[in-house]
N, C-alpha and C positions, 0 to 999 in steps of 0.2 A: 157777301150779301147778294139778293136776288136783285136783277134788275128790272125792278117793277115800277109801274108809276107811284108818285106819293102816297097817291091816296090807298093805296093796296099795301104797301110795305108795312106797316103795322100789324098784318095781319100772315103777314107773310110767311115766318114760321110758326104760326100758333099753333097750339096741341090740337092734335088732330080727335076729329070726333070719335064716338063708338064706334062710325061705320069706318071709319079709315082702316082699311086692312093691315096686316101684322104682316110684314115682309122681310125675304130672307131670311129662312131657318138654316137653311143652307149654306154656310158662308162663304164657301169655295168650288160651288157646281153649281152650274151655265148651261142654260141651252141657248143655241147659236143657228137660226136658219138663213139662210141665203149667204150662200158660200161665193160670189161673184167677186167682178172685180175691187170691189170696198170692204166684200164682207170677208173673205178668207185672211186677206193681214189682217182684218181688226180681228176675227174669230184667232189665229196665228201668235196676234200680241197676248189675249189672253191665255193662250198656253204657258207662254213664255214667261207672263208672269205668277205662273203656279195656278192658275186656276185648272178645275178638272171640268172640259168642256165636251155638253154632249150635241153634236151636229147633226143636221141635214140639206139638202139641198136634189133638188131634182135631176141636179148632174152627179152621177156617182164618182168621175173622175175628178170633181173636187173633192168628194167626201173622201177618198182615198189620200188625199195628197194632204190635208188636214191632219187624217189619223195618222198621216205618218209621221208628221210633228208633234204628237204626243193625244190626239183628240179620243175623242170614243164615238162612234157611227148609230146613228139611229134610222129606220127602215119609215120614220113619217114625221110629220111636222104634229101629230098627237102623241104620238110616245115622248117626243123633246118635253110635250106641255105638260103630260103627265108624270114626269118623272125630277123634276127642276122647279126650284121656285123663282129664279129668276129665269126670265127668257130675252133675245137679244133677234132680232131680224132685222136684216139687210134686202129693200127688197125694191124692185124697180119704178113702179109705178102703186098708183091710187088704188088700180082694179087688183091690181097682184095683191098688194099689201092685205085688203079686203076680202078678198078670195081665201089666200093663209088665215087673217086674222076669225073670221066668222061663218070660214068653208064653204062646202057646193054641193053640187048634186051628189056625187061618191063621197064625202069628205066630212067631219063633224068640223072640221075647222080647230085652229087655236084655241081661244076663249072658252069652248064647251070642254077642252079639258085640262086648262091651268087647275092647278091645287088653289083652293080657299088660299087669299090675302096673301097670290102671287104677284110677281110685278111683270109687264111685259113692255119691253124699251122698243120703238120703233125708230131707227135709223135713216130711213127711208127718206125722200124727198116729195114729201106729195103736199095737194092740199090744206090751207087749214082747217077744213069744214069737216075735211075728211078725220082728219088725228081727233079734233070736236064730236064726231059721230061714233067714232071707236073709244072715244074717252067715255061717252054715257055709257055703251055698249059692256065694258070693263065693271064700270061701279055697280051696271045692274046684277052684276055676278057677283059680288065681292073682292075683284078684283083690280090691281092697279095698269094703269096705262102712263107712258111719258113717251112723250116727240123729243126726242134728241137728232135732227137732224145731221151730217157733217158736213165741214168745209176741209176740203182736199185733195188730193188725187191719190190716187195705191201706192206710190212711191212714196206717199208724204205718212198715207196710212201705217206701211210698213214700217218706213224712219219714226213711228212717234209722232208725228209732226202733226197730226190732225187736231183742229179743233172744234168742238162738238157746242152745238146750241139747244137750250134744254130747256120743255118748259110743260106741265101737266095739272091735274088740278089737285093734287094732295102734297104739301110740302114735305110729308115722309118719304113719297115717292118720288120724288125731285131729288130732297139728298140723296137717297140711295140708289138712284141711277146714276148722280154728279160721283158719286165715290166709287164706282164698279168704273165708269168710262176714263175715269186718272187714270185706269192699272192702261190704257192704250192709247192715251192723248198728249198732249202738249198743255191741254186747258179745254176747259169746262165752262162753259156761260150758262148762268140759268136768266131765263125770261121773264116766268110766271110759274107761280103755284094756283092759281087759278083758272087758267084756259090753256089746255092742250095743243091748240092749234098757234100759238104766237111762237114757236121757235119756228114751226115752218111756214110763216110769216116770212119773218128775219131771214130764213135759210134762201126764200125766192127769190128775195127783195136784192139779198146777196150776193146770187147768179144774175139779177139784170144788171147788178155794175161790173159784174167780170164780161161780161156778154160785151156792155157796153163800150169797158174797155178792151175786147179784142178787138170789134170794131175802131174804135177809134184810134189804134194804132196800124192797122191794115190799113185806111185811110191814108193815114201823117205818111207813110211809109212808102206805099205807093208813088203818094206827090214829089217825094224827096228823092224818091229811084228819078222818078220821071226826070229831074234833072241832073240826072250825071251824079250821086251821091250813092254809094255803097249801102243798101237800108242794114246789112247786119251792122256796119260801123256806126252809123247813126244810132240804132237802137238799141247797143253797146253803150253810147253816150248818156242818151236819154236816163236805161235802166240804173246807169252809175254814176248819175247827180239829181236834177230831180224830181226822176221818178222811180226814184231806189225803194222800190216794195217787192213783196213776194211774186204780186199777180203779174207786173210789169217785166219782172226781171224773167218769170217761166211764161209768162203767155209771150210774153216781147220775143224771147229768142225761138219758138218756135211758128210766130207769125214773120219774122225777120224774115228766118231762113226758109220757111217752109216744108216746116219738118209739122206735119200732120199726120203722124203713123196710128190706128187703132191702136186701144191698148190702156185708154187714159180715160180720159167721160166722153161719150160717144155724142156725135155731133143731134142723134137720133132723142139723146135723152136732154138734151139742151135747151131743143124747140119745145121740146115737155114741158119742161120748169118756165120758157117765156110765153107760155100758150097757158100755164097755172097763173105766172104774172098776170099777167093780161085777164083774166078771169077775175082775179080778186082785184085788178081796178073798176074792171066794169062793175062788180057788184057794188063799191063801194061808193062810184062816183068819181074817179078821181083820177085826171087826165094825165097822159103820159105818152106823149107823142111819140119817143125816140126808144120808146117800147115797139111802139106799131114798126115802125123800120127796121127793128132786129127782126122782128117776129117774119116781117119780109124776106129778111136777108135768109133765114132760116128754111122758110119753104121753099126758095129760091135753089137754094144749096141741096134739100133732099131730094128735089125735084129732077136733079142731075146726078141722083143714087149713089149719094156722100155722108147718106147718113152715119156708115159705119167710121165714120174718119173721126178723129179729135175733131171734138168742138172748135176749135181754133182756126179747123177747114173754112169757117163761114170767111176768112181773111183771102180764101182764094177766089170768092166770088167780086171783089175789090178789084182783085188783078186782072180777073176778066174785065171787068169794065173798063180800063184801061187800055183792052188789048192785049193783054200777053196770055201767052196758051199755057196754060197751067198740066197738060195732058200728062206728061212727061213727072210733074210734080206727082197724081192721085196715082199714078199707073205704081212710082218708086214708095208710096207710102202704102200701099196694098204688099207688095211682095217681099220687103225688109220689116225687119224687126222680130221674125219668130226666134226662139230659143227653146233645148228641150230639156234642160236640166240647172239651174243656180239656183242661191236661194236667197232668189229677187223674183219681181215681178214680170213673168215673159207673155209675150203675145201668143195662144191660139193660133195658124196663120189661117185655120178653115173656119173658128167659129168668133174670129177675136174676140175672145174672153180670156181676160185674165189667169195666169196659172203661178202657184205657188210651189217654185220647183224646189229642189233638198241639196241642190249641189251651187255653189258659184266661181265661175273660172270667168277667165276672158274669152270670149266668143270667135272663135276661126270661123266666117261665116262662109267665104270666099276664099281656093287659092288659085292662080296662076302664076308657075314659075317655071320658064324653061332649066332642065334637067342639064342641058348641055352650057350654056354660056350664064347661069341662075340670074338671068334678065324674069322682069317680072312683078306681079301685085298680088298683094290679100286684100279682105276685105275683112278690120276686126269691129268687135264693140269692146269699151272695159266696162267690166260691173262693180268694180269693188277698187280702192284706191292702189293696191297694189299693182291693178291692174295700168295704171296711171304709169309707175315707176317702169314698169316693163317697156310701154312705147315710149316714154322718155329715152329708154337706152336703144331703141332700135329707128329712132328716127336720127335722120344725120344729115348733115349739108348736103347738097346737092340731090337729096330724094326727092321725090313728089306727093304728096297730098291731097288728095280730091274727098272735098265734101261736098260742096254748093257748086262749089267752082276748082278749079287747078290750080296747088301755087308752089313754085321751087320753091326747096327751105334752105334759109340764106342764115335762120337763127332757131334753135330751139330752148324755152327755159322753161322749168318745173317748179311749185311754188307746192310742198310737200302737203301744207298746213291746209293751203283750201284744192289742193286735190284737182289745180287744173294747169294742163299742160295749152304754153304760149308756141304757137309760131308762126314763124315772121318769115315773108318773103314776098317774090313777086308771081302776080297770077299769069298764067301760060295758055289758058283758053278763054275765049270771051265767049259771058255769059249772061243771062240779065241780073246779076247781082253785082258782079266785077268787072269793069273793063280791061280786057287786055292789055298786060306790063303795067298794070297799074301794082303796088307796092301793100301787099293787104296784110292784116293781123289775126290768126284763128286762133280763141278758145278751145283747147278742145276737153270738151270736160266727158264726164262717164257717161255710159248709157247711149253714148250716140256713134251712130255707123262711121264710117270713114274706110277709105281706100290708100294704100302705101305705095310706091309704087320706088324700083330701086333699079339702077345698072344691072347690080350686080348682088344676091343674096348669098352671103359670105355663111361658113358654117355657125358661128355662135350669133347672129340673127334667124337665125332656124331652129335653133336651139332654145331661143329666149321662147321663141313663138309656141314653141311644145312647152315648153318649164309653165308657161301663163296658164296655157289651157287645160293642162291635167290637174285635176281636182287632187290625186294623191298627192301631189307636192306644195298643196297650200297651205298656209298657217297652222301651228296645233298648241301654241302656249298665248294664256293669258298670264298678267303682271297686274298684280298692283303694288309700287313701292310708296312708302308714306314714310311721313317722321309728322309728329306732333305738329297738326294743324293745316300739313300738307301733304296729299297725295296723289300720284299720278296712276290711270286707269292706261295699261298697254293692253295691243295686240302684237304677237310677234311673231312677225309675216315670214316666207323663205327668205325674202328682197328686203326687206325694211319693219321697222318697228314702228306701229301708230300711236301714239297719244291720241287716246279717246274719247277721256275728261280729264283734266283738270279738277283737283278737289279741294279750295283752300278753305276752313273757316279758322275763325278768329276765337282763340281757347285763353281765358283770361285763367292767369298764375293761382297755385291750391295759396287757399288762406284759409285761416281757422273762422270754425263758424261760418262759410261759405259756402254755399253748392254752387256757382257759377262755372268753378273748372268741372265739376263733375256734369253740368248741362251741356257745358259748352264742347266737351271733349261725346255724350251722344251725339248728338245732331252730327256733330265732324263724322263720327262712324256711318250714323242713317244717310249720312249724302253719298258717303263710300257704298253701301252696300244698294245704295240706287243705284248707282250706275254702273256699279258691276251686273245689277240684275236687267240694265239695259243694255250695257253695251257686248255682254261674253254671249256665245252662244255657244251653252253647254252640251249640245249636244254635237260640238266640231270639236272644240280644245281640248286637249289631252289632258290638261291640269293648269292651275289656275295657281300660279305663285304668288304669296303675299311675302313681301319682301322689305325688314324696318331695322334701322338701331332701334338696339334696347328689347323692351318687352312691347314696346307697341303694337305690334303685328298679332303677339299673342293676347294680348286684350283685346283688340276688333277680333278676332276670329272666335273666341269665348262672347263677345257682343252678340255679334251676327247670329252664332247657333243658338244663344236664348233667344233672339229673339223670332229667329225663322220659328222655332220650339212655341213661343206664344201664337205667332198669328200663322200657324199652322202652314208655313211656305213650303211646299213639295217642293218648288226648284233648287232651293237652296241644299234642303234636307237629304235629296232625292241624290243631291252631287258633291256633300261635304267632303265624301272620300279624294276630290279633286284639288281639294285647295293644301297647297305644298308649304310649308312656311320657312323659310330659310333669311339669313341676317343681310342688308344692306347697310351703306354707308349712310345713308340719305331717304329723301324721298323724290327726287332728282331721276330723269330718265338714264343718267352714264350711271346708275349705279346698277341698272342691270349687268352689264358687263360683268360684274362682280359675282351677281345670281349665278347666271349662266356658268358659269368657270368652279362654282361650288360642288366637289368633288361628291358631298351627299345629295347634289339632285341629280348626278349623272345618269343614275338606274331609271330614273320616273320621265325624263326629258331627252334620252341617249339618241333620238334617233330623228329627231329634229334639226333642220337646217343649222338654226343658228346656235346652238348647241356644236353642232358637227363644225362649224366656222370656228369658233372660238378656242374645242379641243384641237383642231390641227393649227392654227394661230401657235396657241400652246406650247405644242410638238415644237415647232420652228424654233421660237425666242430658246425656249429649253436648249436645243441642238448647239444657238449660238454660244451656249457658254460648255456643254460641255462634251461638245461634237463637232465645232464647230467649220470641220471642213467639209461636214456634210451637209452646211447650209449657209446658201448667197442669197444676196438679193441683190438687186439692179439688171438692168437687161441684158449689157454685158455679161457678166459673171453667168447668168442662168443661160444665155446662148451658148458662152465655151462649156458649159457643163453638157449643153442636149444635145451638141455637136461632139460627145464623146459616148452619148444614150445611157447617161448618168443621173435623167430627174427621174426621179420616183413619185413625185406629188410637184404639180405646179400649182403656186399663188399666185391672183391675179383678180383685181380688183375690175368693179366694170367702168368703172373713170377710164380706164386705158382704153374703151375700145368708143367711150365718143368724143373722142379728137374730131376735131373741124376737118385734119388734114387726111385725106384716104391713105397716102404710104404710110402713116404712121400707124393706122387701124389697120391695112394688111399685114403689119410687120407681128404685131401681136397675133391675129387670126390665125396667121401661117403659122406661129410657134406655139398654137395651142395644137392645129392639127400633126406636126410633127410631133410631139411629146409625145402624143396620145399613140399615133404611130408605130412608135419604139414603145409601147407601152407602158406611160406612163399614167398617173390621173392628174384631172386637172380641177381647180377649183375657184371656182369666180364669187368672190366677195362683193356683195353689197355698200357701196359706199355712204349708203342711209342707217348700216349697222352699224354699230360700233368697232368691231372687229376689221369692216371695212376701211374704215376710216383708220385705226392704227396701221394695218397694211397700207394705206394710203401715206403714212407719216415717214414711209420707209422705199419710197418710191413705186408703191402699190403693183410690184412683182417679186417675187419669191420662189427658192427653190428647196424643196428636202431631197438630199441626192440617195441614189441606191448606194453608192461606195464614195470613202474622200479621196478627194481630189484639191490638194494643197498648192498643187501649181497652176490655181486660178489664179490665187494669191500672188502666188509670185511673178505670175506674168505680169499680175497687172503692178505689180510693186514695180517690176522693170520699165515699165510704160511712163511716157512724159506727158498723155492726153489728161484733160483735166475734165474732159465732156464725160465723162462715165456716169452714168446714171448710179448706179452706186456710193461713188465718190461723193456726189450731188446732194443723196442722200445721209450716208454720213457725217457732211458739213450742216446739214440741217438738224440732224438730229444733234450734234454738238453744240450749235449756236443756239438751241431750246433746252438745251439742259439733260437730253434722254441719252446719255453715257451708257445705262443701264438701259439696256435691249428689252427686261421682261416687262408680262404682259401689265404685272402690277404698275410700274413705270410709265407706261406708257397710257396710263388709264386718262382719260378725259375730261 
């Protein structure tokens, strides 16, 4: 229901008059102007969810980067109007928006050529007198207008995450904006079906309490440095008891730390919307002191030509009044954070405007490493979780880490689920955030800079660093495994497998005379084929496995195509040839294991990581039973083997190489690069794969030899040491039951 006052709700959805325009004929083509930092993800979401969107924007290098994810290009913002019955602009201010919407001296403007009883959504953040005057402006034409402003940032846009306030003066045009902005939000609020201008009300009203709580944590923050108190640890606290919100927990850690990079809502467009506040008090009457004071802090801040910084910059004019020189701060947020290829959100470094690049790897932005003694630092970003798992493995005790401040790493731990990497140690330079030798704790989550800094960079720390960064080697299989009423939505990375959703509904048993199973088991599909359609990005993955006992799998996937077949879904349509369907046990993530290793998806999947892990896994357990002098495992065994230049394929999980202890991490380094040496291959497992994790059950090294060699055997038969890492393993795997070495066996 709309949230309107009482007295209007009755009227709220009423059939709309003769003049109410007839909207949407077109059910699946969009026109889309202003391609900016807000407007490319959301124009991007609607690709993605099959709509066929026609763009423009006055930067052509957005329009190209658009069509390259699937858009169509238009040469003006009147060919989008005339060609489209709904239209969608993204646009920065009042004059702009007015300019597009009702044109100029060269221009006829939008409005003079929508098609009869089109709808035109304005995104935009302006005025409410203003969406009021382009709302009469629209009817006098026959045409509809809706203010849907957003609450977001581009990261948030691009994740889904946005949500949208909606409010115009035709209730037919309210719903059918509220139902086109689902296909790229989180949620939909309607305001009004009678005044245009109340979502962007709500939307200003919105920005003064984020405004207000940037400030008022720049404050708190400040006073609590000022005595001897760490503010990121403090505002770690705060954000995670209670003032556990979105705004608190993303404005929090980047007023904390002061990370105010362009690239997000520019501090430029901030004083906009508190100078639009401010307007609509005074018009109305209606005092707001601590208005006046942001709107200070604001000019204050552009005044020292900050406007292009995150909003959240206004936190460093805080710090100046305290005294501390920030200089050092604006100098490091101007020069970091560009990128020229993922497909994430990257910074412009000349124009900071937002760019929607097609590739995402982890970011090598920085390197220094001496060639001679590999003393040395990088400087990375991760964008994507995998990229998470990489520096997990390449950070180690006794490294350094410089973000805010310097801190030996005395602990490192990875928490796979929420995607952030913990560590712990003590800081080494003093700074105004940390006192030296004081004992600090980093976050370090994605998207943000950091510097590594190591003795010594061994070969397979140079190797992760390449493995992260090449786009050829990232992800190409989606999963979804299900069994009745539960299913799991994967991505499956070179490193690791993500669980993406979770899918459980509640499917009550067939009885006669019922249709309850037959509802209960849609909906369980319609949740399935959401968030396949949110979370896969078909135009990266190779193919997209469905994977069930039973016929399961082949009832959703006959579901899915009626229904892509009714509501005319190109994505689905466009890529059915991708969806693989083979048997699992479950709907359980170890039942990939099982996918993967199924000899009929070999041909469609052969060339993929974990695929490639799994068949030489395979190889090995095989050997053991009927080769088996051509296959050791334990470190022992595979060292008398390489010390005769007898590995052919080494195993080797990456558990082995983040030991706390350094000899224990050069001992394997060294016996990757000798292998290779003598020419061998070598193969590092994932200990977040499943494959990994069985080579991990077996003392997570492994050897396939080029010839046998039986008097490993016997040497070690003659041996009275009981430390063998083999032996080790052996006793383990006896004491669990796994007698039987195959892969079946050993399944999880």
């Amino acid at each position: 229901m709309l949230a309107l006052p009482l007295a209007r709700r009755a009227r709220a959805f009423a059939v709309a008059s003769s003049a109410t325009p007839t909207l949407a004929r077109n059910k699946h083509t969009i026109g889309f102007i202003g391609l900016g930092n807000m407007g490319l993800p959301m124009a991007h979401n609607f690709v993605k969810s099959g709509c066929d969107v026609l763009c423009f924007d006055q930067n052509p290098t957005a329009v190209d980067r658009l069509v390259a994810l699937g858009a169509r290009p238009a040469k003006s913002v009147e060919e989008v109007a005339s060609a489209v019955d709904t239209v969608f602009s993204v646009l920065p201010n009042d004059e702009v928006l007015t300019s597009v919407a009702l044109g100029g001296a060269s221009t006829s403007g939008l409005l003079a050529n929508l098609r009869d009883g089109a709808l035109h959504v304005s995104c935009s953040t302006v005025h409410p007198e203003t969406s009021r005057r382009l709302d009469t402006a629209h009817r006098a034409k026959g045409v509809a207008y809706v203010a849907a402003p957003i609450f977001a940032r581009p990261d948030g846009m691009e994740a889904m995450q946005a949500n949208f306030v909606v409010s115009g003066s035709s209730a037919q045009a309210v719903t059918t904006a509220s139902e086109w902005l689902a296909r790229t939000s989180a949620g939909v609020h309607a305001f009004s079906d009678e005044d245009a201008g109340a979502a962007n009300a709500v939307k200003l009203c919105g920005n003064f309490l984020i405004a207000s709580a940037i400030e008022s944590m720049a404050e708190a923050l400040s006073l609590v440095e000022a005595h001897g108190v760490d503010r990121v640890q403090a505002m770690q606290f705060y954000s995670n008891t209670f003032l556990n919100s979105v705004i608190h927990k993303g404005y929090g850690k980047r007023v904390s730390e002061r990370d105010h990079k362009p690239g997000g809502f520019a501090l430029e467009l901030g004083y906009k919307d508190q100078r639009l506040a401010h307007e609509m008090a005074l018009q109305r009457q209606v005092p707001m002191p601590f208005l006046s004071v942001l709107i200070d802090r604001f000019l204050s801040e552009r005044a020292k030509g900050r406007g292009d910084l995150d909003w959240s910059a206004i936190g460093l004019g805080v710090c100046e009044s305290r005294g501390v020189d920030v200089s050092t701060v604006v100098t490091s947020a101007r020069s970091g954070g560009e990128s020229d290829d993922g497909i994430n959100l990257c910074r412009d470094r000349k124009s900071h405007k937002i760019n929607l690049c097609i590739n995402q790897t982890m970011k090598l932005l920085r390197k220094q490493i001496n060639e001679k003694d590999g003393t040395g630092s990088v400087v990375l970003r991760a964008e994507e979780p995998e990229d998470m798992w990489h520096i997990y493995n390449l950070i180690h005790v006794h490294d350094s880490v410089k973000t805010t401040t310097i801190r030996k790493v005395e602990q490192v731990n990875f928490d796979p689920a929420l995607c952030v990497l913990r560590i712990k140690g003590k800081n080494t330079m003093e700074s105004q955030h940390v006192r030296l030798g004081a004992y600090h704790t980093l976050d370090l989550e994605m998207n943000r800079d950091f510097t590594l800094l190591k003795h010594c960079w061994d070969v397979m720390s140079l190797e992760r660093i390449e493995t992260a960064c090449d786009i050829a080697k990232q992800a190409e299989l989606a999963a979804v495994v299900m069994q009745t009423g539960l299913a799991h939505v994967c991505l499956i990375k070179g490193h690791m497998t993500v669980i993406k959703a979770k899918v459980e509904t509640s499917i009550p048993k067939k009885r006669a005379g019922s249709t309850a199973h037959a509802k209960g088991t849609e909906k369980f599909y319609e949740n399935i084929v959401r968030s396949v359609k949110q979370h896969v990005d078909f135009k990266l993955v190779k193919c997209v496995l469905l994977a069930s006992p039973g016929f399961v799998k082949d009832d959703f996937f006959k579901f899915m195509l009626e229904q892509a077949v009714r509501q005319d879904d190109k994505l689905l349509l466009e890529n059915k040839s991708k969806f693989v369907l083979c048997h699992a046990s479950s709907g359980h993530k170890h039942a990939l294991d099982e996918v993967l290793s199924d000899p009929a998806l070999l041909s469609q999947v052969a060339d993929t990581k974990a695929v490639e892990d799994v068949r030489c896994l395979e190889t090995f357990f095989a050997m053991l039973h009927t080769d088996q002098d051509r296959a050791y495992y334990g470190y022992k065994h595979v060292i008398a083997a390489n010390a005769n230049n007898a590995v052919e394929t080494l195993l080797l999980t990456d558990e082995l190489f983040r030991s706390q202890d350094i000899a224990t991490r050069r001992k394997y380094v060294d016996l990757v690069e000798s292998v290779r040496d003598n020419g061998g291959a070598v193969r590092l497992f994932s200990s977040l794969h499943v494959s990994g994790e069985k080579l991990g059950q077996i003392s997570g090294i492994a050897a396939i030899l080029r010839f046998p060699m039986p008097e490993i055997d016997e040497a070690d038969s003659g041996s009275d040491s009981d430390s063998d890492d083999a032996a080790q393993a052996d006793d383990g795997l006896q004491a669990g039951g796994f007698e039987d070495l195959s892969v079946d066996a050993l399944s999880l």
